[in-house]
py3Dmol code that shows the C-alpha trace and the ligand (Angstrom):
import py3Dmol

protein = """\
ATOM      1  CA  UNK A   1      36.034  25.144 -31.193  1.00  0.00           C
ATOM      2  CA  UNK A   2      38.595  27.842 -32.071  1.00  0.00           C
ATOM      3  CA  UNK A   3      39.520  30.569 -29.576  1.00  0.00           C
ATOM      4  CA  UNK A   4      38.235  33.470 -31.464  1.00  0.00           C
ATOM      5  CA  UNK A   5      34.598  31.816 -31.858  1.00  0.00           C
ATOM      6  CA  UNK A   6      32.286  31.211 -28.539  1.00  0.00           C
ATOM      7  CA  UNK A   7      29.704  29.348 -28.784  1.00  0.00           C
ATOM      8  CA  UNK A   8      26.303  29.946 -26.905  1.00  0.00           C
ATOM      9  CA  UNK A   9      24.182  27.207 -27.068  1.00  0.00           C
ATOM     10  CA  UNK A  10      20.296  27.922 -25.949  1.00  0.00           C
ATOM     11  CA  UNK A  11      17.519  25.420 -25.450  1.00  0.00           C
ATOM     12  CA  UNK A  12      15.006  27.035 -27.851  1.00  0.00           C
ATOM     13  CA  UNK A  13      14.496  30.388 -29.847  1.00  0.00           C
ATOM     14  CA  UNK A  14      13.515  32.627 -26.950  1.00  0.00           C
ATOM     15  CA  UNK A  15      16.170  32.149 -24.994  1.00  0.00           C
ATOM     16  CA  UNK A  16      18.313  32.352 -27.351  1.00  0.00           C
ATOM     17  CA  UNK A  17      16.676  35.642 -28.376  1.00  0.00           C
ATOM     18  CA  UNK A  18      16.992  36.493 -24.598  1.00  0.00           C
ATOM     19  CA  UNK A  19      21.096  35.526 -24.559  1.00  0.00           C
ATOM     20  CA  UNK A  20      21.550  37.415 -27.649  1.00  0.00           C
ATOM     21  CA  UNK A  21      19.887  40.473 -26.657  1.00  0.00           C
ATOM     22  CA  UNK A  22      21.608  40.561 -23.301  1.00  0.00           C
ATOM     23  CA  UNK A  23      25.018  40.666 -25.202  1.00  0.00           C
ATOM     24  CA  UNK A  24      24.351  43.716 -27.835  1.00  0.00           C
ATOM     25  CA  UNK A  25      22.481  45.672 -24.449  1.00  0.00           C
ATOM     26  CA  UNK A  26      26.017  45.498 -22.439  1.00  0.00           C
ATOM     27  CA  UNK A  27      27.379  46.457 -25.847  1.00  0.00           C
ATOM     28  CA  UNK A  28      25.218  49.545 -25.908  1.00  0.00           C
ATOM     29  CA  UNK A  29      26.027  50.261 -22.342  1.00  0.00           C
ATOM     30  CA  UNK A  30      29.851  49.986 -22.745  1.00  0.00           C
ATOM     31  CA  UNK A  31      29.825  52.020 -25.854  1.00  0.00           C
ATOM     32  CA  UNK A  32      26.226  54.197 -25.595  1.00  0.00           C
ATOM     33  CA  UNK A  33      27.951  56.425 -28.608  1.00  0.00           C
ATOM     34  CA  UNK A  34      29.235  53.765 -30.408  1.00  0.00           C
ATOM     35  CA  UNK A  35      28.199  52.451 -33.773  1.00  0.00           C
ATOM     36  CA  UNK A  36      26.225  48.938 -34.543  1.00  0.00           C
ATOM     37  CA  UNK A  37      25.599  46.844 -36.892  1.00  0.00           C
ATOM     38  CA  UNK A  38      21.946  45.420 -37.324  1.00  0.00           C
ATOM     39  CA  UNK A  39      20.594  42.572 -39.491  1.00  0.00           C
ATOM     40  CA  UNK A  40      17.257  41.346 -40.817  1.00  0.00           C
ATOM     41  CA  UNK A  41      15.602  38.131 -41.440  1.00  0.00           C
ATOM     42  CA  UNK A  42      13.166  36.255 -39.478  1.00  0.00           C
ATOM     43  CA  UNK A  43      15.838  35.398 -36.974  1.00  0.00           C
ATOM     44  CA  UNK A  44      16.504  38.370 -34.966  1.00  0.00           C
ATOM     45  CA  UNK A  45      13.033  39.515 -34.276  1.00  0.00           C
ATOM     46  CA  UNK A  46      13.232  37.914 -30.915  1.00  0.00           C
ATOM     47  CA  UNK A  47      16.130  39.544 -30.055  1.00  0.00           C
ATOM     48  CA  UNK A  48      14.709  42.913 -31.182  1.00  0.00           C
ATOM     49  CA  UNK A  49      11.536  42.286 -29.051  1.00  0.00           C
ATOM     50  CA  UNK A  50      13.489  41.744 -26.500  1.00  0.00           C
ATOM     51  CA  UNK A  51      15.821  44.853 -26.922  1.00  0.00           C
ATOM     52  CA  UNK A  52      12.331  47.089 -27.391  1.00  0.00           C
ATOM     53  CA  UNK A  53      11.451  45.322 -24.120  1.00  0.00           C
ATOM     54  CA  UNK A  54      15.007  46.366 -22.251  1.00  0.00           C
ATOM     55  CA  UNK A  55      14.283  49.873 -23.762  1.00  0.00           C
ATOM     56  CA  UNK A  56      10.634  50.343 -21.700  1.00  0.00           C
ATOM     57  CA  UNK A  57      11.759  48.293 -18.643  1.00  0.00           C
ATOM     58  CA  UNK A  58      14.821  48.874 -17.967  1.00  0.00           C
ATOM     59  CA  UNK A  59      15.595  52.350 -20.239  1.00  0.00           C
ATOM     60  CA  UNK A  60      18.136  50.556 -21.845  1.00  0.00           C
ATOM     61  CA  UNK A  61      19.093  54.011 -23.627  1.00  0.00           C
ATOM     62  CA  UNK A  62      19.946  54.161 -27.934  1.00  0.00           C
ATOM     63  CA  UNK A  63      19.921  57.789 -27.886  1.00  0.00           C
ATOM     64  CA  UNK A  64      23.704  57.712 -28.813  1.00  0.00           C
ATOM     65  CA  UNK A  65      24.218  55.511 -30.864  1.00  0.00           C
ATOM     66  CA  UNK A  66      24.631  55.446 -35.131  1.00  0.00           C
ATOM     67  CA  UNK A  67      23.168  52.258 -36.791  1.00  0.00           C
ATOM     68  CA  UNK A  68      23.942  50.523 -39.805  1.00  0.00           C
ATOM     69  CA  UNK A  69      21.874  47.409 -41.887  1.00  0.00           C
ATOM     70  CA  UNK A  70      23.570  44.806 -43.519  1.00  0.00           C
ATOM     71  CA  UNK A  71      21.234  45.391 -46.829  1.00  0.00           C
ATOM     72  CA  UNK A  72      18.153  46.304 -48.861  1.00  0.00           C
ATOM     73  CA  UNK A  73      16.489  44.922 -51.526  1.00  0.00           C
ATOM     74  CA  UNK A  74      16.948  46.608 -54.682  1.00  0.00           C
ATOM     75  CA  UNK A  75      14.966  48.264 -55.952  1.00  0.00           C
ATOM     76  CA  UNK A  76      12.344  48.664 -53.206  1.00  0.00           C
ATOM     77  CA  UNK A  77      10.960  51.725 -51.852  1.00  0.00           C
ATOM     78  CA  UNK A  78      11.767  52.701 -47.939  1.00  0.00           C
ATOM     79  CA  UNK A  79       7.634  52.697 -47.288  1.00  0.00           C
ATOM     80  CA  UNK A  80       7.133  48.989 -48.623  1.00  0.00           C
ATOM     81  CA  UNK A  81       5.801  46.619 -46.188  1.00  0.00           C
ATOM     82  CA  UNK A  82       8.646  44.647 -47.498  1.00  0.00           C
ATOM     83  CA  UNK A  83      11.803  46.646 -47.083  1.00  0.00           C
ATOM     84  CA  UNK A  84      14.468  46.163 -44.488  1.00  0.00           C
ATOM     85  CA  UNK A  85      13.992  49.899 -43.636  1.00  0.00           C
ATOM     86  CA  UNK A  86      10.206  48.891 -42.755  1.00  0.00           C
ATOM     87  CA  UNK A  87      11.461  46.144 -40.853  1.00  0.00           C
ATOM     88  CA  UNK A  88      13.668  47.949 -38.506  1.00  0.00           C
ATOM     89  CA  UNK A  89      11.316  50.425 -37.853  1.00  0.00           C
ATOM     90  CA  UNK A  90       8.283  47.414 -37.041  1.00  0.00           C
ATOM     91  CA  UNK A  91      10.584  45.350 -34.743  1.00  0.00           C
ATOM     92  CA  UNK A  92      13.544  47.967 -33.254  1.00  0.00           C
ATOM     93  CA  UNK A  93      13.954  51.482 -34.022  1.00  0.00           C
ATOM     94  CA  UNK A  94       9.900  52.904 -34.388  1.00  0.00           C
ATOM     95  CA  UNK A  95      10.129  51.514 -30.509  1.00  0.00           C
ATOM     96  CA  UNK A  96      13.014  52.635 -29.219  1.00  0.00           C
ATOM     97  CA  UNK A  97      14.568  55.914 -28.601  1.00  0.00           C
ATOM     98  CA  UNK A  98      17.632  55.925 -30.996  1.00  0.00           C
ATOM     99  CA  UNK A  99      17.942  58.909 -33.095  1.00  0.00           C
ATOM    100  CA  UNK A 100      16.139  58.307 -36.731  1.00  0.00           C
ATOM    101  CA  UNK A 101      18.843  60.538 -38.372  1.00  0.00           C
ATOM    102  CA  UNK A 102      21.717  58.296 -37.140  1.00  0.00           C
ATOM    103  CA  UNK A 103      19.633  55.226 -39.133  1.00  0.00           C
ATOM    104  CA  UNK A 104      21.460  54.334 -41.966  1.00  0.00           C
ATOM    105  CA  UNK A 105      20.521  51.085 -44.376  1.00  0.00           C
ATOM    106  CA  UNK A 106      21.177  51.339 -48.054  1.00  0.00           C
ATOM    107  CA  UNK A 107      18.484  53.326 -50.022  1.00  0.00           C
ATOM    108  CA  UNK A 108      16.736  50.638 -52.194  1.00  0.00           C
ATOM    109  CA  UNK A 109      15.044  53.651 -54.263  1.00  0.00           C
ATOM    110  CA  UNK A 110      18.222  55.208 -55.394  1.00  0.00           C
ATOM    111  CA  UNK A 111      18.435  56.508 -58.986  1.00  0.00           C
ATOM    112  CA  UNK A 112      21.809  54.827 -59.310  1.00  0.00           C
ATOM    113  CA  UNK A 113      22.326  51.356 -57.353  1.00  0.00           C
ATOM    114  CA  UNK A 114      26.211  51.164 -57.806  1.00  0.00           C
ATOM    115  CA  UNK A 115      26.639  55.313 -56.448  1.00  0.00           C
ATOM    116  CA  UNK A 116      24.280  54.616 -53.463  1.00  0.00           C
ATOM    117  CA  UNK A 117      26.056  51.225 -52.685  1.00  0.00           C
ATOM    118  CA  UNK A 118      29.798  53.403 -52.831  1.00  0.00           C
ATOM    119  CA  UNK A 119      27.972  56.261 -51.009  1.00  0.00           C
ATOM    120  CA  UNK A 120      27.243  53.558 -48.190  1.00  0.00           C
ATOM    121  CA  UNK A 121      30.536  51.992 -48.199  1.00  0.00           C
ATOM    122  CA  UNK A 122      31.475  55.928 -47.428  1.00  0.00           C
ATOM    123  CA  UNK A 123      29.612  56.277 -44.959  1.00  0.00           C
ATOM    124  CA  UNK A 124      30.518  53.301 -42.956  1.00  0.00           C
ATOM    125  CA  UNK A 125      33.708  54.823 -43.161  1.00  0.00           C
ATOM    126  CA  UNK A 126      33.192  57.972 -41.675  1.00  0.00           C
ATOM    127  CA  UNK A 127      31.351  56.452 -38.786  1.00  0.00           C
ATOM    128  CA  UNK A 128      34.419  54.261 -37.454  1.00  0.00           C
ATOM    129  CA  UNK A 129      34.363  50.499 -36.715  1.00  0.00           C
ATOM    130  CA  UNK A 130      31.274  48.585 -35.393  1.00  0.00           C
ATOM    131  CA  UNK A 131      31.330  47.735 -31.945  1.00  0.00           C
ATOM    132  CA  UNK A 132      29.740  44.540 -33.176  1.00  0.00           C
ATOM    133  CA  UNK A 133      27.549  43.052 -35.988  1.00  0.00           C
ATOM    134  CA  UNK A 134      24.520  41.390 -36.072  1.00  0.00           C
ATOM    135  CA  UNK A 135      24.409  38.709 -38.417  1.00  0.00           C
ATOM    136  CA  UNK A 136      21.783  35.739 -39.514  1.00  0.00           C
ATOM    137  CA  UNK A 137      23.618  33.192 -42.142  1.00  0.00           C
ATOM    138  CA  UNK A 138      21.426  32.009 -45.234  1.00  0.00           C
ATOM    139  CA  UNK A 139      20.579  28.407 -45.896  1.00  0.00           C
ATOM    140  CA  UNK A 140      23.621  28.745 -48.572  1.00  0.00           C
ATOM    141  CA  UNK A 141      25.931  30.360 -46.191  1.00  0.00           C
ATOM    142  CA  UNK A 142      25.068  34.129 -47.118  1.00  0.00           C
ATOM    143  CA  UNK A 143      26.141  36.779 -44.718  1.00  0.00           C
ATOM    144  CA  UNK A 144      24.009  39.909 -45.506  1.00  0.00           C
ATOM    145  CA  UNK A 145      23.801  39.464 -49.320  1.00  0.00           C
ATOM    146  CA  UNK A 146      26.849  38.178 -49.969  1.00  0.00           C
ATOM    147  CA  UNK A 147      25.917  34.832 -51.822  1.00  0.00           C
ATOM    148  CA  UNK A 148      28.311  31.953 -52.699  1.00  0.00           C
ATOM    149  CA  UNK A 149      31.412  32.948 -54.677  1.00  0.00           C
ATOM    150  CA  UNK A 150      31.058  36.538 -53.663  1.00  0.00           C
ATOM    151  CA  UNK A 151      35.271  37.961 -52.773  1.00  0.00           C
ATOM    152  CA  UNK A 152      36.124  38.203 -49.009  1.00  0.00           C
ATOM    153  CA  UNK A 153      37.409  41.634 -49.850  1.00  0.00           C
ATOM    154  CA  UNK A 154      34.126  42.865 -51.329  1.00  0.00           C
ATOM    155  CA  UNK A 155      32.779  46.438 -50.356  1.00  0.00           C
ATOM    156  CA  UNK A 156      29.183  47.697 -50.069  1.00  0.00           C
ATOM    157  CA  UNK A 157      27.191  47.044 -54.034  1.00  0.00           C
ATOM    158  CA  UNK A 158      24.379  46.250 -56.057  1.00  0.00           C
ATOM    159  CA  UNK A 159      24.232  43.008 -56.123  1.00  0.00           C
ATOM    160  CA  UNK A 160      21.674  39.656 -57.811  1.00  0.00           C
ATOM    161  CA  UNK A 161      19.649  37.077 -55.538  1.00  0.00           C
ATOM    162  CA  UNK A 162      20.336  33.364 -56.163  1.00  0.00           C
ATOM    163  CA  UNK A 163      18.138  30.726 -56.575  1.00  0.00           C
ATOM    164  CA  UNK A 164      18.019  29.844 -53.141  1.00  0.00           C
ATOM    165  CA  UNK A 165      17.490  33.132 -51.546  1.00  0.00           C
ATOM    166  CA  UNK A 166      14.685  33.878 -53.667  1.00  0.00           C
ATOM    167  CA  UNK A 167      13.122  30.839 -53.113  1.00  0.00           C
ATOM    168  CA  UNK A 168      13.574  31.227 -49.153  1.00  0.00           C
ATOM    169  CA  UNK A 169      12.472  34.703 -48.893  1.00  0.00           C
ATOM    170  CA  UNK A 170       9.493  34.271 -51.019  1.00  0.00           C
ATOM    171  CA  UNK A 171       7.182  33.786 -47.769  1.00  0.00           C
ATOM    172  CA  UNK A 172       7.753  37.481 -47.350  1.00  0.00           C
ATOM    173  CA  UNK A 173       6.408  38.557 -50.777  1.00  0.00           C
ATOM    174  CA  UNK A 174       3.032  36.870 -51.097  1.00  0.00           C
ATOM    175  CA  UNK A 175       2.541  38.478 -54.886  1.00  0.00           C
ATOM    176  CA  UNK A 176       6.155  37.064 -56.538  1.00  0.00           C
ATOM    177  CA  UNK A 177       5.832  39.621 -58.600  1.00  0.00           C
ATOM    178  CA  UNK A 178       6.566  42.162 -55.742  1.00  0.00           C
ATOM    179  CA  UNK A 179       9.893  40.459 -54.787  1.00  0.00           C
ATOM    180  CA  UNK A 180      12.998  42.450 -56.187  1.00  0.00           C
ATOM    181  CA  UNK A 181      15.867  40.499 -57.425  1.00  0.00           C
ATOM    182  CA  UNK A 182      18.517  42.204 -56.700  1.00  0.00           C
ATOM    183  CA  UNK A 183      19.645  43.999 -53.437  1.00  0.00           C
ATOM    184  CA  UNK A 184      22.405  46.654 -52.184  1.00  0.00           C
ATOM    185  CA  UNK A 185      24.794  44.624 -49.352  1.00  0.00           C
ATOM    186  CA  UNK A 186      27.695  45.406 -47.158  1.00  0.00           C
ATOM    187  CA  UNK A 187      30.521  43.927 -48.637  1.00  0.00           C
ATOM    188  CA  UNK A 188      32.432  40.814 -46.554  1.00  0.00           C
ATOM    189  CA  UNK A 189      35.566  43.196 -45.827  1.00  0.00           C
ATOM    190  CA  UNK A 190      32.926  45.580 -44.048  1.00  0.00           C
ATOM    191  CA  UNK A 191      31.223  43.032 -41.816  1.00  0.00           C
ATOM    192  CA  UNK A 192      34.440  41.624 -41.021  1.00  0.00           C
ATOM    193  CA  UNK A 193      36.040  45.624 -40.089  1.00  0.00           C
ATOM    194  CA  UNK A 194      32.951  44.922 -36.756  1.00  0.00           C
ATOM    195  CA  UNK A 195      35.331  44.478 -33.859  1.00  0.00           C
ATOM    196  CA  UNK A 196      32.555  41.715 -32.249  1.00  0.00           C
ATOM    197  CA  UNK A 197      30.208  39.702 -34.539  1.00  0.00           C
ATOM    198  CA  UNK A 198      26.599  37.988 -33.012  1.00  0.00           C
ATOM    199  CA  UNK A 199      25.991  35.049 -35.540  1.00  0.00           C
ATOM    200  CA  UNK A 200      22.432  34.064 -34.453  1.00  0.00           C
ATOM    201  CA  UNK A 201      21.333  30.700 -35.730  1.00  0.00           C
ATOM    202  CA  UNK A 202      18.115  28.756 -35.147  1.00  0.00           C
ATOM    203  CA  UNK A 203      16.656  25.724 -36.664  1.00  0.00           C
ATOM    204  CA  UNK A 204      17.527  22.141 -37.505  1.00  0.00           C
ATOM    205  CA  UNK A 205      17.657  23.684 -41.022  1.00  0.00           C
ATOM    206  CA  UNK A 206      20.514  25.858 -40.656  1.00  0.00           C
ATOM    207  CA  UNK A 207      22.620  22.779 -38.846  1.00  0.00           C
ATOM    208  CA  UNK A 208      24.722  22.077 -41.427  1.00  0.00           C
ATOM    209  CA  UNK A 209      25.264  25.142 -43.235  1.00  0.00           C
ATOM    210  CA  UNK A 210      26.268  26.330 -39.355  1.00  0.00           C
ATOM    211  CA  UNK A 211      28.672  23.348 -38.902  1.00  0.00           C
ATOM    212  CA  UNK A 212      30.127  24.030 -43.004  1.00  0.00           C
ATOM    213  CA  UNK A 213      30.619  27.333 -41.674  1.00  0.00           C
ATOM    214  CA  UNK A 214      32.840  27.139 -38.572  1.00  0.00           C
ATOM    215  CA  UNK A 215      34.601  23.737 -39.687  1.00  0.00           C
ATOM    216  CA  UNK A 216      34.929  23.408 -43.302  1.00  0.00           C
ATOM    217  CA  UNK A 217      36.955  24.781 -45.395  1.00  0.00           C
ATOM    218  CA  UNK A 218      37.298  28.623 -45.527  1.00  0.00           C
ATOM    219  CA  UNK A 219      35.998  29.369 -49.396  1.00  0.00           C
ATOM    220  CA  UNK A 220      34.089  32.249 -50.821  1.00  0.00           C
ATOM    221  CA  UNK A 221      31.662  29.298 -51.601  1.00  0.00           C
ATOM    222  CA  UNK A 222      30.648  29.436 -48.103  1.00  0.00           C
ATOM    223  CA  UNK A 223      30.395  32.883 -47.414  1.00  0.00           C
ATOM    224  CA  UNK A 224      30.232  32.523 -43.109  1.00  0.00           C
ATOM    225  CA  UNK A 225      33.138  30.526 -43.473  1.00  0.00           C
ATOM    226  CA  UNK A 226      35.634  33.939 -43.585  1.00  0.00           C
ATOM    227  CA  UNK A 227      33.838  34.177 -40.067  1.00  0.00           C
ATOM    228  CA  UNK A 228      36.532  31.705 -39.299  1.00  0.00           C
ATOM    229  CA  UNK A 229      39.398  33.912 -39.557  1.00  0.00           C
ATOM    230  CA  UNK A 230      37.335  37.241 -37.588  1.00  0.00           C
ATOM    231  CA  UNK A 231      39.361  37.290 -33.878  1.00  0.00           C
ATOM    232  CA  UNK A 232      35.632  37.586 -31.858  1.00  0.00           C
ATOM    233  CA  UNK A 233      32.803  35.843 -32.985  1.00  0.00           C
ATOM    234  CA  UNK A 234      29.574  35.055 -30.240  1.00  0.00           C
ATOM    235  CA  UNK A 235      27.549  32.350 -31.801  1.00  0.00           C
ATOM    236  CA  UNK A 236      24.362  32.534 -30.078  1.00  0.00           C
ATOM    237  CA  UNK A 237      22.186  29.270 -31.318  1.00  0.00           C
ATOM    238  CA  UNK A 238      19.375  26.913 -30.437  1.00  0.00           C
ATOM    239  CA  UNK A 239      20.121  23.208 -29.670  1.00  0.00           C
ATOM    240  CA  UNK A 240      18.484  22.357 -32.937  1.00  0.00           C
ATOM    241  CA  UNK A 241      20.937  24.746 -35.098  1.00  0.00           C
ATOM    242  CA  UNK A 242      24.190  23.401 -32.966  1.00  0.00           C
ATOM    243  CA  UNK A 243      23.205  20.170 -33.605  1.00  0.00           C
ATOM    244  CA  UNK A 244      26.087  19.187 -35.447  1.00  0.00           C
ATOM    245  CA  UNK A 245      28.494  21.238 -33.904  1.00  0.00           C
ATOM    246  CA  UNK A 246      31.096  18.746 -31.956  1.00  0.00           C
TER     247      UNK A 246
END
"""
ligand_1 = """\
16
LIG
C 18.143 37.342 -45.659
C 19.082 38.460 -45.149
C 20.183 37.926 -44.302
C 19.614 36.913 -43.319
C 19.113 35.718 -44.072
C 18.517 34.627 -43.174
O 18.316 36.999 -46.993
N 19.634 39.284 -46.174
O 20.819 38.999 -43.636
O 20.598 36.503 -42.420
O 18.165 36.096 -45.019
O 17.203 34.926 -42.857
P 16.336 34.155 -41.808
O 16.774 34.634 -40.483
O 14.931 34.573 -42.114
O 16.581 32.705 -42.019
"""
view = py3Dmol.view(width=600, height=400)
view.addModel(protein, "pdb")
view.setStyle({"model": 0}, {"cartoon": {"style": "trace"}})
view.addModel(ligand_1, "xyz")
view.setStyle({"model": 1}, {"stick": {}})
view.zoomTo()
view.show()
């Protein structure tokens, strides 16, 4: 394994949840006015529920801190069972007690996707670097939104699902019709600005988009792979998902 990427490999999802959680909480501690990233999918909500958990037991305190999503769907209202704004409030921040006007994902009801997407980009800027960044990886290697072929150097914008994502994140969206196809994402140069990055992977299904990903080539075609060249990366996995790590 290279230098810059350590891997954590837990026996199942809740301790990896529990591993994962324990390394954004000293994050918070070291840096309680610092700025994080936060990501959504079904893969983090163990490590949320165990941050929410931290929070009541141990005061493990987000007052400080500014937080940033990955993405939204596009175009999705912030009160929609299914938005990423809805999400964060369910599993993390409607339990914890960080300060809702320092929450900041992309609004999925702007007028103007491509303005709120460079508005974003903005304000990532004027909030300094991430002390580190969640991230889940997509069964095609996305990062956030940022599907095959998407540039490394990409900023924050409106961008169209593939295939593949929409067919894996139709469980969420039991009427199709309710599923947006399009979505505003942090750009590749962005996530990569984070000075730490938590890849959290779990499930025999992500093995070999994992193992593409930290030891094939480094293409836009797999979009993890520019994890490769980030100098701190914390892979925090189940066995299953490491399975074809050597
Ligand atoms: C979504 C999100 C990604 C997430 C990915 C994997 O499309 N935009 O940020 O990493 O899916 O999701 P899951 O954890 O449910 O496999």
């Amino acid at each position: 394994m290279q230098p810059n990427i350590r891997p954590e490999i837990e026996t199942n999802y809740n301790t990896m949840s529990k591993k994962g959680a324990q390394i954004f909480a000293q994050k918070i501690k070291d840096h309680p006015k610092g700025t994080f990233g936060f990501a959504t999918g079904s893969t983090p909500i163990g490590l949320y529920k165990e941050l929410v958990d931290m929070h009541k037991k141990e005061n493990l305190d987000f007052s400080g801190i500014t937080t940033f999503n990955l993405d939204e769907y596009y175009p999705i209202k912030r009160e929609s069972e299914h938005s990423y704004y809805y999400f964060m409030q369910k599993h993390l921040f409607g339990h914890v007690n960080v300060d809702q006007s320092q929450v900041f994902l992309p609004d999925g009801a702007a007028q103007n996707p491509e303005e709120e997407a460079q508005a974003y980009e903005t304000k990532i800027h004027q909030s300094g670097n991430f002390i580190i960044q969640i991230l889940g990886i997509g069964l095609n290697g996305h990062i956030g939104f940022n599907e095959p072929g998407e540039s490394f150097v990409a900023e924050t914008r409106y961008v169209p699902l593939t295939e593949i994502t929409l067919n894996a994140n139709a469980k969420h969206f039991p009427n199709p019709a309710d599923m947006p196809h399009h979505a505003i994402t942090m750009g590749i140069r962005s996530i990569m600005m984070a000075q730490h990055i938590l890849l959290l992977v779990s499930g025999e299904a992500k093995a070999a988009i994992l193992r593409d990903s930290l030891f094939g080539p480094i293409t836009p075609l797999v979009p993890a792979s520019v994890l490769q060249l980030h100098p701190s990366v914390i892979v925090v996995s189940d066995k299953e998902a490491a399975s074809l790590l050597v």
